[in-house]
C-alpha positions, 0 to 999 in steps of 0.5 A: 516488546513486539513479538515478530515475524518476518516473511519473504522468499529471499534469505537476504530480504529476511535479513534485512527485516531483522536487522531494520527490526533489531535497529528499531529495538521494540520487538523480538523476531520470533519467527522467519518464514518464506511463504504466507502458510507458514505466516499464519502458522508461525503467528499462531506458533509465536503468538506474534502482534507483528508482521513484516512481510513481502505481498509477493512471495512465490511458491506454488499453493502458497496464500499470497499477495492482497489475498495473504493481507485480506487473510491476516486482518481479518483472522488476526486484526490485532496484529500489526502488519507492514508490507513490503513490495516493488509493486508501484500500482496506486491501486495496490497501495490503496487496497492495502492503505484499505486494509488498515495495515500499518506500512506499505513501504516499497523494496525501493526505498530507503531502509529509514522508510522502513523504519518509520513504518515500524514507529507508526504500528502504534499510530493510527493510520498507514504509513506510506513510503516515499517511492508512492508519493512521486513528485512529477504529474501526468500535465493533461489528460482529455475528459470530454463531456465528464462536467468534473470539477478542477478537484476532480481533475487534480485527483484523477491526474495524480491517480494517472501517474500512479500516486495512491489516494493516501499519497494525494490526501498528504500533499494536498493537506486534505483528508483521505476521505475527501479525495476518496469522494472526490475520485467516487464522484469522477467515476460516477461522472464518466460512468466507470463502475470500480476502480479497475475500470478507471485505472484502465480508463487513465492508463488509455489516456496517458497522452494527456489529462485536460477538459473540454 
């Protein structure tokens, strides 16, 4: 049985969590909290091994956003963490994917997404919600002079219309470690040296991904 807290700056949004958590029946909602200082006072209160949590809540000198997350895992690696967010950035999802938490699961989504976020706390890996695996692609995007390989270009397509690296690793049928390489390769190839730049760099070139 997990010991729960809940964090997000919206009563009604704080009630949705319990109830979703309340559905999946492994866990004891110890805790409601309506910004990240009180989540890390409430973990440490309750005791909790389990988060559910908005990435953005609003309130003035408040932790928040991937910084709250950083926070968490770092002090409390043991505990497992889900988050919501209505955020579609892949460079978000990924951070987060990044970080090990158990769930990234859009405030879009269906509540079943949250749900199967709750079932896989106890599987490795990151659950990732069905709004972060969009089903159209960007069909072209100009990469002149970059030499990339078709798998390069299939992985900064799918990384142009916002899909995350663990979105693609899953419709792919590949690891999340080799789509990974093959987008660190693709940066290399057109000189951009974080993901930023080559976030900005896909978004300069929404009218179209080809080579040559």
């Amino acid at each position: 049985m997990y010991r729960v807290v809940v964090a997000d700056d919206h009563p009604a949004a704080r009630l949705g969590m319990k109830l979703v958590a309340e559905i999946w029946g492994r866990c004891d909602v110890v805790a409601e909290v309506a910004n990240g200082r009180d989540l890390v006072e409430a973990i440490e209160a309750e005791s909790a091994d389990l988060v559910i949590t908005d990435l953005s809540m609003a309130q003035a000198g408040s932790t928040d956003g991937l910084a709250l997350i950083k926070l968490l895992r770092r002090r409390y690696p043991k505990v497992r963490v889900v988050v919501l967010t209505i955020s579609g950035s892949a460079v978000i999802i990924d951070a987060l994917v990044g970080l090990g938490v158990s769930g990234v699961v859009s405030k879009r989504d269906e509540v079943d997404e949250l749900l199967e976020a709750l079932r896989n706390v106890e599987r490795a890996g990151t659950h990732v919600g069905k709004s972060f695996q969009g089903e159209d692609l960007i069909p072209e995007v100009t990469l002149p002079e970059a030499e990339l390989t078709k798998a390069e270009i299939d992985v900064l397509r799918q990384l142009a219309n916002n899909l995350s690296v663990t979105a693609i690793a899953a419709r792919s049928s590949r690891s999340v470690a080799t789509i990974s390489k093959q987008k660190t390769s693709a940066m290399k190839k057109l000189g951009l040296v974080d993901t930023m730049q080559l976030y900005t760099y896909l978004r300069s070139l929404r009218g179209g991904i080809r080579t040559g």
